[in-house]
N, C-alpha and C positions, 0 to 999 in steps of 0.2 A: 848050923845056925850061926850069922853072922850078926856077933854086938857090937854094938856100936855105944860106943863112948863119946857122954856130948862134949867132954873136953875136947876128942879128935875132929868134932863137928865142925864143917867147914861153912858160912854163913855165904851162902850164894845170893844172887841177886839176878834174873832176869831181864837184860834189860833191850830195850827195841834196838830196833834195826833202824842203823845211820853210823856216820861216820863218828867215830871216839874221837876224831882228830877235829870237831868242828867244836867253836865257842860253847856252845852249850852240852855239848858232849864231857869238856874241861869242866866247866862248873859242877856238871852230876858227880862227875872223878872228886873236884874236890870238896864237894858238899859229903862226899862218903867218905872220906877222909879226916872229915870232924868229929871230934865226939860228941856223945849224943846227938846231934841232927843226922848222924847214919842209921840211927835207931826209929826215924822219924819217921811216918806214915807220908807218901805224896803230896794227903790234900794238907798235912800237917806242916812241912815243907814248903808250900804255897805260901801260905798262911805266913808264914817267917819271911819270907819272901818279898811279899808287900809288907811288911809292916816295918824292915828294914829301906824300902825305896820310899817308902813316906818319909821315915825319919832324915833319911837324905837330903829327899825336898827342902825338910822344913829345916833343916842345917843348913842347906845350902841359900835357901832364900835370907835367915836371918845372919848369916856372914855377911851379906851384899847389906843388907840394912844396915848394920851397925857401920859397915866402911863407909855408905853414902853420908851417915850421919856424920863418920872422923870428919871425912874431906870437907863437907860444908863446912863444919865448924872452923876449919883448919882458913878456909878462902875466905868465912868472913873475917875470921880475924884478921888475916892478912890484908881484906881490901880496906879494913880501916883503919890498918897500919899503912895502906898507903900500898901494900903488894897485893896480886890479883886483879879479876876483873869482875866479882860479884858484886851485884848491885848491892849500894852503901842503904837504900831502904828496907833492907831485910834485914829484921834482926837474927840471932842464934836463935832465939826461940822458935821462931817459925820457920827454918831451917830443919829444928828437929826433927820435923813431919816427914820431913824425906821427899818434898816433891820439887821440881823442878823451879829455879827461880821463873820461869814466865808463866807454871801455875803458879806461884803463890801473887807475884804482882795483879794477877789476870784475878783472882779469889781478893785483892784491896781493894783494885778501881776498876774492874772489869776490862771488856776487851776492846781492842784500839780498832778505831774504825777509820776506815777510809773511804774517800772518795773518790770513783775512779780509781787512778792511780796515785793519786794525792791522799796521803794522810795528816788527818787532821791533827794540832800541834798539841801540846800536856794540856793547857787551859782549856780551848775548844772541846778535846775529848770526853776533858771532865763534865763539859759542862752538855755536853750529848748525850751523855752516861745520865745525867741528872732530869734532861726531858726526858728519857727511856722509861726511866723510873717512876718519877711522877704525873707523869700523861698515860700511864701504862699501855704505851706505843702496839704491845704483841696483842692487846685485846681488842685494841682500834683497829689495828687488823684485820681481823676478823669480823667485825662489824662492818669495816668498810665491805670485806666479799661481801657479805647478807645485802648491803646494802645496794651493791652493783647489782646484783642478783635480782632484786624491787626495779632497779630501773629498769631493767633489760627486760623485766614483765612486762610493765607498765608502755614502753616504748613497744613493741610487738601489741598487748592491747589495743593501745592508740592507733596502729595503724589498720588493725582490725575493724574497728570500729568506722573510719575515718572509710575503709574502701567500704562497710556494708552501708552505713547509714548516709552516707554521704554521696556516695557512687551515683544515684540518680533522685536523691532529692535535697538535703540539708547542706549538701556540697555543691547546689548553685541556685540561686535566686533567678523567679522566672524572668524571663528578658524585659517586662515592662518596669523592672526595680521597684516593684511593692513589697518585695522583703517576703514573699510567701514562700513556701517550701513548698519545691515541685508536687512529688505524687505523696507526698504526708499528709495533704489536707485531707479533711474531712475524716479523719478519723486512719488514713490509712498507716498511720505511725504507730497506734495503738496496734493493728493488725503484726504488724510487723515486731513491735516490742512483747508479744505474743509468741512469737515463731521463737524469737531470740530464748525468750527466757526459755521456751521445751527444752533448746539447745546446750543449753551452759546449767538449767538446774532442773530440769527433768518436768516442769509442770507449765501448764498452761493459764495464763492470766484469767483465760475468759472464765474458768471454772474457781475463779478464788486465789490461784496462786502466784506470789507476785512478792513485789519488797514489803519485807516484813512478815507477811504471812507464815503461818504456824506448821511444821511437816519436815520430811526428808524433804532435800534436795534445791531448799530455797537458799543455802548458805553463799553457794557460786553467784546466784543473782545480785544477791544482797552486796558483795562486793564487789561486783558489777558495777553495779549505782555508786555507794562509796566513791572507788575511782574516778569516776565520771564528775562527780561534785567537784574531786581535787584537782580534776582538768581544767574544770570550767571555772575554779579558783584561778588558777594560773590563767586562762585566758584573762578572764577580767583586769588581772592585775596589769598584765601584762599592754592590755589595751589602755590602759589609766594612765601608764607611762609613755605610751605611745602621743596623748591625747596631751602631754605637757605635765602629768604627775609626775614627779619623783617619790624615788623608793621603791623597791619591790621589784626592783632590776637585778636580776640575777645575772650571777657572772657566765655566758654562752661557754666557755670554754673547758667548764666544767660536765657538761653534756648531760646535765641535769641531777646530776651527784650531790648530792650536799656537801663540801667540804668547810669546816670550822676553823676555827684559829689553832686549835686541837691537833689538827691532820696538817696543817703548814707549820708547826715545830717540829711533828716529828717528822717529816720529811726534812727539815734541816738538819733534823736529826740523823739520817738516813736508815730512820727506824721504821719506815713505810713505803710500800709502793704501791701507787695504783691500778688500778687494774685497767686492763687492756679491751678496748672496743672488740665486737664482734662481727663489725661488717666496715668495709673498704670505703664507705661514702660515711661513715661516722668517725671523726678524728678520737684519738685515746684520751678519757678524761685528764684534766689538770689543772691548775690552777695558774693564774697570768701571771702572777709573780713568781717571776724567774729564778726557783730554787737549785736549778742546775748550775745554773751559775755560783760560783764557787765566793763570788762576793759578796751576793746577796745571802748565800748559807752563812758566813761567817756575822755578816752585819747581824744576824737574826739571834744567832747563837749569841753573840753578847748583848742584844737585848734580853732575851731572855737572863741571862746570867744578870743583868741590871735590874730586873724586874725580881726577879728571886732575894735581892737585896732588900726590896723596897715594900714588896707586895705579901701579905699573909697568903700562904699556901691556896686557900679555901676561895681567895677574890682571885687568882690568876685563874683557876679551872675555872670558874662561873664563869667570868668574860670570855675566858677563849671557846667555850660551850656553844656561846650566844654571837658571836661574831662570823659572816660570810662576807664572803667579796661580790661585788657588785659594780659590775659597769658603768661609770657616769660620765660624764663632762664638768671642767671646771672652764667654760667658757671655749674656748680653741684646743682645749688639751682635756685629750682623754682620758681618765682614770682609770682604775679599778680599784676600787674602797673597799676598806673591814669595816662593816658598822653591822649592827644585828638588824635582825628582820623588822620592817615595821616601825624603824627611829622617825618618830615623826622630828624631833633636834636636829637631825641630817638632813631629812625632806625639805625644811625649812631653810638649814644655812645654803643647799643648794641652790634656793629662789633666791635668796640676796645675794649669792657671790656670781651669779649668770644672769642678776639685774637686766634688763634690755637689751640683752643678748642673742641679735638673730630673731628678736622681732618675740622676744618675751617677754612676761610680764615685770614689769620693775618692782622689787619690794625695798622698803626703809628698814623692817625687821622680818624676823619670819614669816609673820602672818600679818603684816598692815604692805596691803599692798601703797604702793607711791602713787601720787598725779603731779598733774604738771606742776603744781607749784615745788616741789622737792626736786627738779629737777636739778637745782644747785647746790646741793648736798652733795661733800663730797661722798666718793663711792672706792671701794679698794679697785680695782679697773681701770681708774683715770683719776689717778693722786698729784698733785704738782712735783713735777721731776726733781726739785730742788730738794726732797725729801726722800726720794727711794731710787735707786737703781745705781750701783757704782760704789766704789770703798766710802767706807765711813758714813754709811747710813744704816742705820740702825731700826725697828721695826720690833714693837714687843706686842706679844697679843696675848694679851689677862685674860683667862678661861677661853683657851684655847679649844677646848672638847676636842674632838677627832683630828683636830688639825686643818681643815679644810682651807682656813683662813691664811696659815703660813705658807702653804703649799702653793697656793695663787699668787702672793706677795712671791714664793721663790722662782713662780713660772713666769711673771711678767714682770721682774725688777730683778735682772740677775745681778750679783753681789753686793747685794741687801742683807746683811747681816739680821738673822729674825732669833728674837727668843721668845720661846713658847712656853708658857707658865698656864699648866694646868693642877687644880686640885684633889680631883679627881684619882684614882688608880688605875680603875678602868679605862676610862676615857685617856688616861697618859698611855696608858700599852697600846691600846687601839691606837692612838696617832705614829705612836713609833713604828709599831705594823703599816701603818698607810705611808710615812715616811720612807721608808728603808724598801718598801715594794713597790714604789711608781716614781723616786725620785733618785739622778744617776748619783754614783760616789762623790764627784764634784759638787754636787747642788745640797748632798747630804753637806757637808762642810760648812754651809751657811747658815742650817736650823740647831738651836738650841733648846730641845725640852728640857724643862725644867719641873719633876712632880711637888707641888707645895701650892697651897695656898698664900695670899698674899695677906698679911695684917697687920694690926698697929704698931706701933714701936712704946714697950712699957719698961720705963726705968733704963734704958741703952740694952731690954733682952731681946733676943732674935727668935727666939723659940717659942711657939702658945700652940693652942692647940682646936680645934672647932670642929663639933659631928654635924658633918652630912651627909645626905642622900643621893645617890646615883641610880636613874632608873633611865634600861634597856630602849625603855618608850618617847623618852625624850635626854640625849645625852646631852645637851647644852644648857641644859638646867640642872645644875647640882647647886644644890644650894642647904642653906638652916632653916628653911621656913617654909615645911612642904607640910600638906593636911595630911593627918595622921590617917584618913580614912581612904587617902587613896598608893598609903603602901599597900604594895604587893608582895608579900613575903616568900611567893615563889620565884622572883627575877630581881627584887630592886635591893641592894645593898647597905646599908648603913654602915659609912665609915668615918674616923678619926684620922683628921686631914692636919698637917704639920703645916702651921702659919709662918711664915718666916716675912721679914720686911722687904719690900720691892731694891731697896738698895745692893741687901745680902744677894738676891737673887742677881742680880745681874755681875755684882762682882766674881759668882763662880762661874757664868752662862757664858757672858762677853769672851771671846776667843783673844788670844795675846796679842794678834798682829792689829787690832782693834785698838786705835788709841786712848790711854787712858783716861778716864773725864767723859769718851765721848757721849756728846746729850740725844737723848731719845728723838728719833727724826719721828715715827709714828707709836701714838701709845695708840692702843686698842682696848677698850672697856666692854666685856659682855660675861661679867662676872659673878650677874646675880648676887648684887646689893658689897660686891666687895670692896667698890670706889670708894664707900664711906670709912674704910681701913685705910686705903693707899694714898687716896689725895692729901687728905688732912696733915698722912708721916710724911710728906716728901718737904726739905727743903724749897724756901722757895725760890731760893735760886736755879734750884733743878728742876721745877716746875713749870719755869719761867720759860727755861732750855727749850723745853718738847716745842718741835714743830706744829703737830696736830695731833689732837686729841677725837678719838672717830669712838662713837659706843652709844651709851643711854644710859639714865639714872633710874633705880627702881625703887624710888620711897611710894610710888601711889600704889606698887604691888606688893611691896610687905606688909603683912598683915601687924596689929597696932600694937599687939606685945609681942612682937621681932624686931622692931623697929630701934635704931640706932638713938641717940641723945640729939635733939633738936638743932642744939649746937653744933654739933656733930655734922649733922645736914646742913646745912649754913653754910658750913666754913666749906665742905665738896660742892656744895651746888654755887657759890661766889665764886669760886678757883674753874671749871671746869665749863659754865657758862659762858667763858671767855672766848670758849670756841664755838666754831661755825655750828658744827652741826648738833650739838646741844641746845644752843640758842636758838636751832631752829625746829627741833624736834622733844625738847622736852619743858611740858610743863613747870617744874621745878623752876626753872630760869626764868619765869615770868616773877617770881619772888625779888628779882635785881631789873627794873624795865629800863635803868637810866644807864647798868655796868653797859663799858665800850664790849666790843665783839671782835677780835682780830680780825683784820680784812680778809677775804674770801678770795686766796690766791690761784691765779691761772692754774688752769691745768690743760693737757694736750686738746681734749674736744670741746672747751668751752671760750667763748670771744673774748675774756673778759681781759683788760689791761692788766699787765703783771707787772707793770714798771708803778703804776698810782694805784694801788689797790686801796680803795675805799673804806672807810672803816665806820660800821654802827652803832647804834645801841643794841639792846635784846628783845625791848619795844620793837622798830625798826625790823628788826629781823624774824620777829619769833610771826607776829603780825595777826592774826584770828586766833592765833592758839593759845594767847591771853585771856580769851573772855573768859568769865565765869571765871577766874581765878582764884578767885577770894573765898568764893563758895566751895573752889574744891579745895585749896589749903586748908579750910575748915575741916571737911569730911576726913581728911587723910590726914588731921593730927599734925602739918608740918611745922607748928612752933609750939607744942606742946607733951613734947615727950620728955620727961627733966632729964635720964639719963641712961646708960648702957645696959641697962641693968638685963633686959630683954635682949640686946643684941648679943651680949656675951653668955648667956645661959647656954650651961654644956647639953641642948636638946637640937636634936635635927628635923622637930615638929611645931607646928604651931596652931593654934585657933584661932580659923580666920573669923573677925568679925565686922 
């Protein structure tokens, strides 16, 4: 019997088969080597194993951190001692973080965008970073697909319908042109509007089922018809303009896309893209104003940033919401305008600035069409050259709205210096858009907007302040004296408008190479009752200056407690009757029948001598438009209103009585 002694006990180990001489063979040699981890089970070992290579990790990760944090600290102090090359806007603080300086600049002002291969400069950037933001560009996006996606229905509809209903009868009129629809009559369209609807919502008219009708399957009809009304919208519209309406000219190039004033910043933004047509005979939606172009992006980007100064957050999105471009004419020159759908204010300034143009109607204001006798009015079109076109003529248009007016003055009198004085916010953004998108860098150079209102001068202050109302529906009427009952609280805006005196404005507007002093070649009055602010403050020596004074008085349309100080009117209607087309266009001046009338100087398309221009009275000139004067002075209160009290009320409504 062999004993065994466990002191002599040898502690063997079994171990697999493989080389002793390979790495992992080493570690088992010297893992058994250790005390106590020789003592240790496999899985026990394991176990130690990992939990050593974690602690590693995490040693070795937070070595690297604490070094990244020395080294920044180390660069910035150094770049604002003046060594390194870490950027001087980062402080140590945010260094701390450990992440690289172009995340953290990228996490202050976001990230730099380019065009093309041009990138945009610190200012510009900023101020793309800030349309991004506030237009929320990435959801307009998105909206825009949904919405390409409506058209691209809607177009496929259209032609659906266009080859079934149309193909052999509603798509030609019988040869004798009585306007009948070929095989539709007598009912065969019903027939047919029958077949359709089984097709598209599963039921048949003749049995009940049809638009509106109660059941499965009438949903597809129903928007059926819908669409069809919105077609037959568009045509109408579109035939209304054909026929000499303006308005409701949509811009073709957008290939029936709605684009807003919304989608043309962020596109200067380079925060959008459109989407791409589906068929080779339809060009890729867009809009006419040329935002690839890299100068009209920049012009835009600092309006905007100009606008951001001036405009409360809440009235820039409304307007740009509400504004589309629109194909028009300003007489020989073709546009494409921002104004919102349905401005009848635009409708109308387009009938007076394309007066008898091409064999159209003449108008005096929006809506009074001309006859013959007004043929001698002047007209912006045919002004005497001795007042517009060439250095040192000067051109200011008081309630400017969209701009329409300066835009013609810079298309047909090139270097006409024009300032454009609108009170409006909206209406000012809107023209800077129509400015900057249809007139070149050159021609920009000559327009000056100006956002303010124009008003009296009290005590030598430059500064007052007056609420008014801005509405979508007519923009050339902003004014204090609108009926309370026909706000619209979902479009029309109530705003406090910064008066400032006509002198201040032109001292910041007038450009340097402009000489100083010089005097107003054309004033323009369509300011909705604001002449009775500006004539009364002007010197009269600088009153005397102005070449022609072109506009209208509105004391017989304000209503009798908006109405100015009798005096007030007087002293504007004495001073401004002196001119031609007041004298011959507004009641008011029948108040003065014996004031002279500056003589009615030549212009290019009229006979008249410009060497002896003749000079009138306002009797003489005004001529029928006198009768009944007396009677309507009366009615309209014009020597009986004692004093401001009504004009200056901080209300932008009134009751008309």
């Amino acid at each position: 019997m062999v004993q065994i002694n466990q002191s002599s006990a040898v502690r063997t180990r079994i171990r697999g088969r493989g080389n002793n001489n390979s790495l992992l063979g080493q570690l088992q040699s010297f893992a058994d080597s250790l005390p106590y981890l020789s003592q240790l089970s496999p899985i026990d070992r394991m176990l130690v194993v990992v939990g050593v290579t974690l602690l590693g990790v995490v040693s070795f990760s937070y070595f690297f951190l604490i070094s990244g944090i020395f080294s920044s600290s180390l660069s910035g102090g150094a770049s604002y001692m003046g060594g390194g090359s870490s950027d001087p806007r980062l402080s140590s603080e945010l260094r701390k973080t450990g992440l690289s300086d172009e995340a953290l600049l990228r996490r202050g002002g976001g990230k730099r965008i380019s065009v093309g291969r041009q990138q945009l400069d610190s200012n510009e950037n900023a101020v793309a970073l800030d349309i991004i933001s506030t237009l929320n560009c990435d959801a307009l996006q998105e909206e825009l697909e949904r919405d390409w996606h409506t058209v691209l229905d809607r177009k496929k509809l259209d032609a659906e319908y266009n080859a079934e209903w149309r193909g052999g009868g509603a798509g030609g009129w019988n040869e004798n042109g009585g306007g009948d629809f070929g095989e539709y009559e007598g009912g065969r369209a019903d027939d047919f509007a029958g077949e359709l609807a089984g097709e598209v919502g599963g039921e048949d008219w003749s049995k009940g089922g049809g638009v509106g009708a109660s059941g499965d399957g009438n949903e597809g009809m129903d928007d059926f018809v819908n669409r069809r009304r919105l077609f037959a919208d568009d045509d109408v519209r579109n035939d209304d303009h054909a026929f000499g309406n303006y308005g409701g000219n949509s811009e073709p190039d957008n290939q029936g896309l709605k684009l807003t004033g919304r989608h043309l910043f962020c596109l200067a933004a380079e925060a959008l893209t459109l989407p791409k047509s589906t068929s080779e005979s339809t060009p890729d939606p867009s809009t006419h104003c040329d935002i690839h172009s890299f100068e009209k992006r920049e012009e835009l980007l600092y309006l905007w940033s100009s606008a951001r100064s001036q405009m409360p957050e809440e009235v820039i999105q409304k307007t740009l919401r509400l504004v589309t471009e629109h194909k028009e004419s300003l007489r020989e020159n073709e546009v494409h305008l921002w104004y919102p759908d349905d401005d009848k204010g635009t409708e109308g300034m387009l009938r007076v600035l394309n007066s008898g143009f091409q064999g159209k109607q003449a108008y005096n204001f929006d809506s009074e069409p001309a006859d013959s006798s007004h043929d001698d009015l002047y007209r912006f079109h045919d002004l005497p050259s001795k007042f517009v076109g060439g250095s040192n003529k000067l051109f200011v248009d008081v309630g400017s709205a969209l701009g329409l007016t300066s835009m013609l003055i810079t298309y047909l009198y090139p270097g006409t210096t024009v300032v454009s004085i609108e009170p409006a916010s909206p209406s000012w953004l809107i023209q800077n858009i129509n400015y900057r998108c249809n007139l070149s860098h050159n021609q920009l150079q000559y327009i000056h907007p100006i956002l303010a209102g124009v008003g009296t001068k009290h005590h030598d202050d430059n500064d007052s302040m007056m609420k008014m109302i801005w509405k979508p529906s007519m923009t050339t009427a902003t004014r204090n004296w609108n009926p309370e009952k026909d706000f619209d609280f979902a479009v029309d805006i109530e705003l406090m408008v910064h008066l400032r005196t006509l002198r201040a404005i032109l001292a910041e507007a007038t450009p340097e190479d402009l000489p100083l002093g010089t005097p107003i070649s054309v004033l323009n009055l369509d300011c909705e009752g604001c002449e009775y602010n500006l004539i009364p403050s002007m010197h009269e020596t600088s009153f005397n200056s102005i070449g022609v004074i072109l506009g209208r008085t509105n004391w017989g349309y304000i209503p009798t407690i908006k109405k100015p100080s009798s005096e007030r009117a007087r002293e504007t209607h004495k001073r401004v009757c002196t001119h031609y087309n007041f004298a011959k266009r507004c009641k008011e001046c029948c108040d003065f029948p014996s004031l002279s009338v500056k003589a009615r100087l030549s212009t290019s398309s009229m006979g008249f001598d410009g060497d002896t221009p003749e000079e009138k009275t306002v009797a003489e000139v005004a001529g029928d438009l006198c009768n009944g004067f007396e009677e309507w002075a009366k009615q309209s209160k014009l020597r009986d209103i004692p004093d401001d009290y009504g004009w200056n009320e901080m209300s932008a409504f009134a009751a008309f009585n």
